[in-house]
N, C-alpha and C positions, 0 to 999 in steps of 0.2 A: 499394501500401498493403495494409497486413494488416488485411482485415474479412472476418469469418467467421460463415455465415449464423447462424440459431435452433438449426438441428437440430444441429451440430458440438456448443454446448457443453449441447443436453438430452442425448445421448450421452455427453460427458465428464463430468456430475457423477450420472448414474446409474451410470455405471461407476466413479466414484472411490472410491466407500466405501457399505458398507450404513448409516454413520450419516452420510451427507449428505442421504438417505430418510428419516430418521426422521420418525413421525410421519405418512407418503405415504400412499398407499392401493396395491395393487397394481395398478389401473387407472385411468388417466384418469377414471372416470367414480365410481369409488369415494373419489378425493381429491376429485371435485366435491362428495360427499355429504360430506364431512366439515369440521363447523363447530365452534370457528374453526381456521384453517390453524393446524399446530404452527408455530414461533418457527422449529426450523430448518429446516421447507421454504419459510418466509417468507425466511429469510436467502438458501437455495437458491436461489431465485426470483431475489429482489436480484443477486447475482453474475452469473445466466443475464442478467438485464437488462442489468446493468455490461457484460458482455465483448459483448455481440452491439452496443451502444451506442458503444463505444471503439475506435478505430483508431489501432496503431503503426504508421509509414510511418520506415522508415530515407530519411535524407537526406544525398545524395552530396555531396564538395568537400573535406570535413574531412579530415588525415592524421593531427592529433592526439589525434580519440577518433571515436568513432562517434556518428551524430548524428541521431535519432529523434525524430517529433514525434507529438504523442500529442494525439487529437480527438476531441469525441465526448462528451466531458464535463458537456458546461453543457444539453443537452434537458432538460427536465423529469423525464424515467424514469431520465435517468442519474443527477441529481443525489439523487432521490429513492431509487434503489438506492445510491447511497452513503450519505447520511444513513444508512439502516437497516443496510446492512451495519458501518457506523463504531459505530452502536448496538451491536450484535452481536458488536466484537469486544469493547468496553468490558464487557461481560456473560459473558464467557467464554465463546462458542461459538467459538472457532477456535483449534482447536490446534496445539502445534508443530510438528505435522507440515502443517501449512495448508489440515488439511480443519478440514469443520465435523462439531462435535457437541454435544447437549445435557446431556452429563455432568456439567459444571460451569457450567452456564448458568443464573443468578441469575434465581429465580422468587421470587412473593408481594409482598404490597403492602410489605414493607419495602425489600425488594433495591430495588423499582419507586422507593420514597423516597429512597433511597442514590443511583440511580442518574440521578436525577433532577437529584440537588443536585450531581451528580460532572460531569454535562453542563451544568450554567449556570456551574460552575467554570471548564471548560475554554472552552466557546463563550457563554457570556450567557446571559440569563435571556431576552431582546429583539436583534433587528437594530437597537436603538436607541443610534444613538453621536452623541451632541451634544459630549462635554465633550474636551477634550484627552486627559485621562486615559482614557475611554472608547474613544477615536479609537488610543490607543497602546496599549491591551488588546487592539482588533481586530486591529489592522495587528500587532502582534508577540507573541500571543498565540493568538488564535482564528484566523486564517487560519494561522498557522504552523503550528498542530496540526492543523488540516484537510489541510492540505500531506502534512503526514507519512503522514494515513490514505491519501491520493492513490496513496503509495509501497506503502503495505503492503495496499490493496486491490490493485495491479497485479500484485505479488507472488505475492500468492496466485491471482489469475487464470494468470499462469505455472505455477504447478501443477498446472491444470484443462488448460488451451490452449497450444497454442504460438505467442507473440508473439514481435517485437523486441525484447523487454525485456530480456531474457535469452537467452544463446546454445544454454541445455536448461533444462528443467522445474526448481522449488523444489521440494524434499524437506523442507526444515526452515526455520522463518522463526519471529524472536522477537517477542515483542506490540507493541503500539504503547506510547508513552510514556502512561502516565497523570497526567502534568502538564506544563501546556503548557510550562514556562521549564527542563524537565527535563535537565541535562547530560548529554553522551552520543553516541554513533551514533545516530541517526534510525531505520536499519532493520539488520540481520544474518541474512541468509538462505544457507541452502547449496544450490547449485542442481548440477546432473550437467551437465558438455560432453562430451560422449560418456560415456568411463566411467568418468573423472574428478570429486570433487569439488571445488569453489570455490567460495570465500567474500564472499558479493556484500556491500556497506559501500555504503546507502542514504543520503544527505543531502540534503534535502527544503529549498525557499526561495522563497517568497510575496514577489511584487513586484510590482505596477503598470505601474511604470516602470521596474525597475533589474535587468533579468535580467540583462544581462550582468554587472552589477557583484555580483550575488548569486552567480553562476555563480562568477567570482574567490573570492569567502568558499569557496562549497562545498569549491573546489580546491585552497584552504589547508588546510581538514581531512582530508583524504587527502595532502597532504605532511606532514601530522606523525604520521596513518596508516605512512604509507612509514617515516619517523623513526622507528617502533617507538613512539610515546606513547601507544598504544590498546592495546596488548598484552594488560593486565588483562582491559579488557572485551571485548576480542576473546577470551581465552581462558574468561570467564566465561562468554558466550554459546556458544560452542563445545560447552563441559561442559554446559549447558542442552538443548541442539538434540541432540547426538549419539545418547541411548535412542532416539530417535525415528525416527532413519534405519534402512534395512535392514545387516543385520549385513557384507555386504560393504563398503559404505559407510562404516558408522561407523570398524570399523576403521583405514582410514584418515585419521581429525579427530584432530591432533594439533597440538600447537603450529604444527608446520613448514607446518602446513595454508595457516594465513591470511597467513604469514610468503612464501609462494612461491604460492600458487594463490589470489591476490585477483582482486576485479573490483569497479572503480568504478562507482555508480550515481549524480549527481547530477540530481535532477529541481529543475526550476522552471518553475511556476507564475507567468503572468503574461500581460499584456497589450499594453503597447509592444511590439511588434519588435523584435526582435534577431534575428541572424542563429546560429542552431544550427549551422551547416555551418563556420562562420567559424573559423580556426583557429586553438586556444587554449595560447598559452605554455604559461599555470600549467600547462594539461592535458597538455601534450606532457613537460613535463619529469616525470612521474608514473611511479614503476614498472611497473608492469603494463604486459602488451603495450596496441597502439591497442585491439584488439577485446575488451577488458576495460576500456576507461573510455568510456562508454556514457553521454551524455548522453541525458535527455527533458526535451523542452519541450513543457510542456502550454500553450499560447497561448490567451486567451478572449476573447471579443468582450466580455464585461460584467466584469471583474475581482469587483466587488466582488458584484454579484448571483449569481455563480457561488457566493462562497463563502456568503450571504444564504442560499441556496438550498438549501444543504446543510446548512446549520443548525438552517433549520426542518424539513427531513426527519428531522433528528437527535433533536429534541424532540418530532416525531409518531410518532416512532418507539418510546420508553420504553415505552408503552403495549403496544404490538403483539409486542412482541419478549420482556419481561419480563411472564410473565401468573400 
């Protein structure tokens, strides 16, 4: 099981970038003096919480993709660093590159207004679902979008640390969806397997009870992946991410990129049991070698308080983060 203490990722994200500091003091004692914490060493913080909170553990028996289960989620710090960091990215502090910074991070009481009405949009106004209609907003709306942040906070922790998630570090990762029913890939990140890059294709699925059979949906989207039907937006995002890599790198993102150096990510979310390890047709019949279709199963004891929990960190968060 990959858990990695406090001190690995305050080393990793003071080393990552002078603007993942921003705002810091240059001593422990001089951030203490300074009130209120900036936005992004609030975010800073969130992520340090997130990764020392989160454990990937690959799980052995699968032949037909590799099979990872991810914990660590549902404590209160963690759910709480996610809220705020999902604030964060909604606000423009994470860049393509999947550091943070405040260059385009939406300040002042209007952004805070915008931002405000953009998160009851996505996740409600309340954890209050009486009506049926209410009940089908949650379950394929507000959890599915929380899902996806699930994916692209993971993501970006792979650029910081080295997890299972990924077989090397993310270099480049696209935003998350700003509307929950929004068509598309879920995530598009390019990450280095040695000195190689590849093109990770993230799809995100909130279920209760029906992971395995959510797991199926995921694994039809990447056979029609395979079938070339995403080509557009794989090469849209491509063209987005690439300034962003170092110039050895980029030069290599070219169509042939994501056409021959893919890697499948589906994650799900969930709470029945299902077996991760179990071995999956849809997944086996998949291009990509095994060790590029990469399942996570994020498993929680409370389904719906998990996602409850996140939400209200979400909407305490507008405050803090947008000043």
């Amino acid at each position: 099981m990959l858990i990695f203490p406090s001190s690995i990722f305050k080393v990793a994200r003071h080393g990552s970038s002078s603007r993942t500091s921003a705002g810091r003091g240059v001593t422990g004692q001089t951030r203490e003096a300074a009130a209120p914490q900036s936005p992004v060493a609030l975010l800073d913080d969130a992520l340090t919480d997130l990764a020392v909170a989160t454990s990937l553990s690959m799980v052995p028996g699968a032949s037909s993709h590799i099979a990872i289960l991810v914990e660590g989620l549902e404590g209160p710090k963690a759910t709480a660093a996610l809220g705020r960091y999902l604030i964060g990215a909604l606000a423009g502090a994470i860049e393509l590159d999947a550091r943070l910074s405040g260059v385009l991070l939406a300040r002042g009481a209007d952004a805070r207004a915008e931002l405000t009405r953009t998160v009851q949009r996505l996740i409600g106004a309340s954890n209050s679902f009486s009506t049926d209609r209410e009940i089908r907003f949650r379950d394929t709306r507000r959890n599915a979008w929380i899902a996806e942040g699930v994916v692209h906070a993971l993501l970006v922790l792979r650029a910081r640390v080295d997890t299972a998630c990924l077989a090397g570090p993310v270099r480049a990762l696209g935003p998350p969806h700003a509307i929950p029913s929004q068509q598309g890939l879920d995530a598009v990140a390019i990450y280095v397997d040695g000195a190689t890059p590849v093109v990770a294709i993230g799809e995100s699925k909130a279920s209760l009870d029906d992971g395995s059979g959510q797991l199926t949906e995921a694994a039809s989207l990447f056979t029609k992946v395979d079938a070339g039907d995403y080509g557009v937006d794989l090469r849209s995002a491509m063209l987005a991410l690439r300034p962003v890599l170092p110039p050895t790198l980029a030069e290599q993102v070219s169509d042939a990129l994501w056409r021959h150096n893919r890697c499948y990510l589906p994650v799900i979310v969930h709470q029945t049991p299902f077996s991760p390890a179990a071995n999956r047709p849809a997944l086996d019949r998949l291009v990509p070698p095994v060790e590029r279709r990469r399942l996570l199963a994020v498993r929680l004891n409370d389904f719906h308080g998990f996602f409850d929990a996140v939400a209200d960190a979400m909407r305490a968060a507008v405050p803090e983060v947008v000043i």
